[in-house]
C-alpha positions, 0 to 999 in steps of 0.5 A: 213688084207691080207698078201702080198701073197694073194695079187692080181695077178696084183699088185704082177706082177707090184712089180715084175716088178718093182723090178726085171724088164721084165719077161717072162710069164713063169717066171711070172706063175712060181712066182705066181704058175697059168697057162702060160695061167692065166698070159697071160690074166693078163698080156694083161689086164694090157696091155690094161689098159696102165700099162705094154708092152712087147717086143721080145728079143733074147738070143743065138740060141733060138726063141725070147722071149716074155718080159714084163715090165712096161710102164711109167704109170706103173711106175707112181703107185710107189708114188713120195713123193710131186713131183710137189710141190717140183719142184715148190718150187725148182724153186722158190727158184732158181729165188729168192735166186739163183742156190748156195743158192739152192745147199746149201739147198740141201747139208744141207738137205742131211747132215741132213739125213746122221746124221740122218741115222748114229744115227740110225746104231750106234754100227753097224760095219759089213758091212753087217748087216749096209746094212740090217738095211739101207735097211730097214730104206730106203725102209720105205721111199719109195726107194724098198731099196734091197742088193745082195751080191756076190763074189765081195762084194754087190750090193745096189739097190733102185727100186724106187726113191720118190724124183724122180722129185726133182732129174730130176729137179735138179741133186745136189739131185743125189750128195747129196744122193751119199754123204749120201751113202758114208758117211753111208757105210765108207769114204773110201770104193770106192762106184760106181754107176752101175745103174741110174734111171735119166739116163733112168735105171730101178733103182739106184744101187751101187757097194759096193766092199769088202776090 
């Protein structure tokens, strides 16, 4: 079984982009130790099979600066958990039982994962130490589950949302998962969405503030 290091260059450039967002080549041989060069031919393949693009940004007085980050169909490799089964179910239930039974579903699934998520981090009263077992829990479910901390507190940051089309189709899912977090971190500790993926971002990600 190969160990994620010696994954191909490809694949661990998707990750990255994916969880770290646009690089340079530079970055990019830095990260996987090749040659500017090496990343450039990788790079231009991905290209050229639809999965990445780059663009040229400038920052302060230097010469633009080649980035590259994924395309829509790069994106598309990150699985979303029975997309276009649950949309269709969603719609269903919405033309038979109408938009409050739906929210009711949704608010009653999410109640379930809160229990479920409050069980498994029982006895875990530091904030940081709750954010690491979350993030572990969450990212065995597909979300990239990460947290930064910095002088401000934390930043929870899920890459990738499997439940992306559901949330597109129906927004009380997003409410929903914001409950759960709040719910997981503390009633009333004032959690803000910085980052939305529904709304175009890369990712979803929290400000967590340290009281």
């Amino acid at each position: 079984m190969e160990t994620e290091h010696k994954l191909p260059f490809r694949e661990r450039a998707v990750e990255l982009l994916k969880t770290s967002g646009p690089q340079s080549l530079s970055a990019l041989a830095r990260e996987f130790q090749v040659t500017v060069e090496g990343a450039r031919f990788q790079m231009l393949r991905l290209e050229k099979e639809g999965i990445v693009t780059s663009s040229k940004t400038v920052t302060g007085r230097g010469r633009p600066q080649q980035l590259w980050s994924l395309t829509s169909m790069g994106q598309m490799r990150f699985p979303d958990t029975h997309a276009a089964l649950t949309v269709k179910l969603m719609e269903v239930m919405k033309e038979t039982l109408g938009e409050q039974a739906v929210s009711k579903v949704i608010n009653a699934n999410g109640e379930r994962g809160t229990s479920r998520y409050l069980e498994a981090l029982e006895g875990i009263t530091d904030l940081e130490q709750r954010l690491h077992a979350f993030v572990s829990i969450r990212t065995g479910e597909g979300y990239m589950a990460q947290f930064i901390k910095d002088e401000e507190g934390f930043i929870f940051i899920e890459n990738h949302c499997p439940i992306g089309a559901a949330a597109h189709a129906n927004p009380a899912i997003c409410s929903a998962e914001f409950k759960t977090l709040q719910n997981v971190i503390g009633a009333s500790v004032p959690i803000k969405r910085i980052e939305y993926i529904v709304d175009g971002g890369r990712r979803c990600a929290y400000r967590i503030p340290i009281s």
